[in-house]
N, C-alpha and C positions, 0 to 999 in steps of 0.2 A: 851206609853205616849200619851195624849192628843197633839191634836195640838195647841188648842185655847184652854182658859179655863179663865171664868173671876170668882174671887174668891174673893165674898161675896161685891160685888161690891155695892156703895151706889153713889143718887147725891140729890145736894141739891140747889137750886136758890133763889137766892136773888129778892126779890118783893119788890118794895116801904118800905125798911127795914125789912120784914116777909121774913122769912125761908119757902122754899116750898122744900115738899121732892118729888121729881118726881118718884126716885128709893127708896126702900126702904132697900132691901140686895136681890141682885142676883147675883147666882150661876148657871153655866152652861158650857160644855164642849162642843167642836166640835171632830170627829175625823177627819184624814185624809182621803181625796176622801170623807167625806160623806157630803152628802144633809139635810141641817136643816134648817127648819122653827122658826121663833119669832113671835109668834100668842098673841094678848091680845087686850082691848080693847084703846080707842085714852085716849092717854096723859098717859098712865104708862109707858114711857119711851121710848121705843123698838127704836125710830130717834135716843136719846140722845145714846143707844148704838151702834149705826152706826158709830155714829158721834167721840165718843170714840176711835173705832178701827181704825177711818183714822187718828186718832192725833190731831183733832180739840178741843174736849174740854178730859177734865182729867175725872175723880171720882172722888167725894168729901169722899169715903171710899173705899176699895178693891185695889185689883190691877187686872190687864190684862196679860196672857203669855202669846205668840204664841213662838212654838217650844221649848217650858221649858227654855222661857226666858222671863225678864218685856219686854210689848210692848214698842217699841221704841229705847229697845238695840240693835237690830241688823237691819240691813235695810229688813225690809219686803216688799215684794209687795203685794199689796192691791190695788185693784179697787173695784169698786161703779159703778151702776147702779140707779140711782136715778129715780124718780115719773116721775119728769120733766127732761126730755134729757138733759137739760141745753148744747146746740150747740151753738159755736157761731158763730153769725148769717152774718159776715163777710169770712167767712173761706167757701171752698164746701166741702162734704164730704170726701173726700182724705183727706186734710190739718186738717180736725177737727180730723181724726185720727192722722196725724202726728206729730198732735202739741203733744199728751200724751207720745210719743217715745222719744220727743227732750232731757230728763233729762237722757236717757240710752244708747242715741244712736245717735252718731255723724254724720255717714255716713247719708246725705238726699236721696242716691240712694237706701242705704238699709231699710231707713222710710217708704218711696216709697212702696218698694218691699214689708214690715210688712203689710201695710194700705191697699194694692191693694189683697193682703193675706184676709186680714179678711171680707173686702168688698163683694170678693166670697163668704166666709163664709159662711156669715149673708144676704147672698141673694138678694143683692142690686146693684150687676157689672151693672155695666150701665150707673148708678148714679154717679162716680167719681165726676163730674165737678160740679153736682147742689146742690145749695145755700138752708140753713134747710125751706126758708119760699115758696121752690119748691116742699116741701115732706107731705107725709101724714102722720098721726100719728104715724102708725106703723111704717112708713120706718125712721123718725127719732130716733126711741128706737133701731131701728138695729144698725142706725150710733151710737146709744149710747154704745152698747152692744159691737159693733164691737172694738172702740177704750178703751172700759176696757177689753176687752179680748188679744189686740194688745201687751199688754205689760206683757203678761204670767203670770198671777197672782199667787199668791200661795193660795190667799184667794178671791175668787171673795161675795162681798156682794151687794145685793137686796134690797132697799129702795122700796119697793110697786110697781113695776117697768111697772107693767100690769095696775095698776086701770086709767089711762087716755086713753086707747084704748077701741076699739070699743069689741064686743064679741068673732069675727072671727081671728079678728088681735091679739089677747089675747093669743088665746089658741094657734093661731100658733104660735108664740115666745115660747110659755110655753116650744111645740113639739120641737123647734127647739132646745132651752136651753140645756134640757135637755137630748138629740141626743149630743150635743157639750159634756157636763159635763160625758154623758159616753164614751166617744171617750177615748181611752190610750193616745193617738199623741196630743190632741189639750187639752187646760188649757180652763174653771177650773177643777181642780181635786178636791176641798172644795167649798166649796158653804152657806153661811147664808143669808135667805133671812129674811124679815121683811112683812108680810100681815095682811091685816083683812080677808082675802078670806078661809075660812077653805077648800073649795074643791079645792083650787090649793093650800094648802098646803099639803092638803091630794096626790092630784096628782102627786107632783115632789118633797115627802121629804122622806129621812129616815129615820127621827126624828121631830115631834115637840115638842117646846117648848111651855109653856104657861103661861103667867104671867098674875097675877091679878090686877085689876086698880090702882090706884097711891092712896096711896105710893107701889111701885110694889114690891112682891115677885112672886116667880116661886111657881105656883100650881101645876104641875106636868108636866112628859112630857108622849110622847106617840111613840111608835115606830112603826112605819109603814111597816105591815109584806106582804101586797101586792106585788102581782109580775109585773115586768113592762113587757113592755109599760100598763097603769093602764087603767081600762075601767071606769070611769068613768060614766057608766052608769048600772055596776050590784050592787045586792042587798047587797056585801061584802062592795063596795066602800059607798054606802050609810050610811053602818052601822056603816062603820070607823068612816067617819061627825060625826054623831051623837053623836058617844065617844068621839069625842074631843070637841064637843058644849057640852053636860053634865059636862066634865071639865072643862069648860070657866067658866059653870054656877055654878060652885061648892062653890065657894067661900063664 
């Protein structure tokens, strides 16, 4: 059985009275434990189905399952890793994690003990006390990372999470992501991410996905037979790109 699976999903926005269909019908499955990308071009959707899976807005057609159920009937966990860290800017790193615990977890010795957890993690011990506008770009996408991973996701999802860092700071998150995601002991064990980046989709998925511009459907997916850790720089990984830029362009 699928874990996720959104089935024939449609959306539509209201404009100064005009109907705009952003989605147009998509369908597409995740397994458990696997790595999938949402590749396509800006405005066919791919936010608006982020934004779906946290509960934020509905489908205006389809529905959502996770675990062979409507999203929403049973309590999931779900985090997000968004563009923008979105920290805030009163809180230091410790407390910006702990505030994501407070709906699960009563004990503040034991929030402590989660945030102080992942902080190692994500490579930032050090850091407990200092304030987001003391950090550098990377080190705030760790305290992002940090506190959607704090709360054992079952589904962890990727809003473009790299494209505001630098090159180096990129790919080391990319490294460290997905070192976490193969770990057994540490969450996530599922993973949807959302880029425009084909080579770090090609780098860290099992699966992509590719949807064509708006009104979006899925033009195909492509499954990624690489062996990890990927190199990134032989003539197979190039070749992958390329297969999946000709399906971009297919349309």
């Amino acid at each position: 059985m699928d874990f996720l699976y959104l089935d024939h999903i449609g959306m539509e926005y209201d404009t100064e009275g005009k109907k705009l269909i952003s989605i147009k019908d998509v369908s597409f499955s995740v397994k458990k434990n696997e790595f999938v990308s949402l590749i396509g071009p800006s405005g066919c959707g791919k936010s608006s189905i982020i934004k779906m899976l946290l509960g934020l807005i509905k489908p205006t057609r389809g529905s959502i399952y996770m675990n062979g159920r409507k999203l929403g009937e049973n309590e999931e966990r779900i985090s997000v890793v968004f563009q923008n860290p979105a920290l805030f800017p009163w809180l230091d790193v410790k407390k910006n994690i702990e505030v994501a615990l407070e709906p699960f977890i009563k004990d503040p010795d034991r929030r402590e003990e989660i945030a102080l957890k992942y902080i190692k993690i994500v490579g930032i011990d050090g850091f407990e006390e200092a304030y987001p506008k003391e950090l550098s770009g990377g080190m705030k996408q760790r305290v992002s990372i940090a506190r959607a991973l704090a709360t054992s996701p079952e589904l962890l999802l990727l809003d473009e999470p790299f494209v505001g860092l630098d090159v180096f700071s990129a790919q080391a998150i990319r490294e460290e992501l997905l070192d976490l995601w193969g770990s057994p002991d540490l969450p996530p064990n599922t993973v949807l991410m959302v880029t425009h980046n084909v080579d770090e989709a090609v780098q860290m998925s099992d699966r992509i996905i590719v949807l064509s511009a708006r009104p979006s459907t899925v033009l195909g997916e492509m499954r990624i037979e690489l062996p990890r850790p990927r190199n990134t720089r032989s003539d197979d990984f190039y070749k992958t790109v390329d297969d999946v830029v000709k399906l971009m362009s297919s349309a």
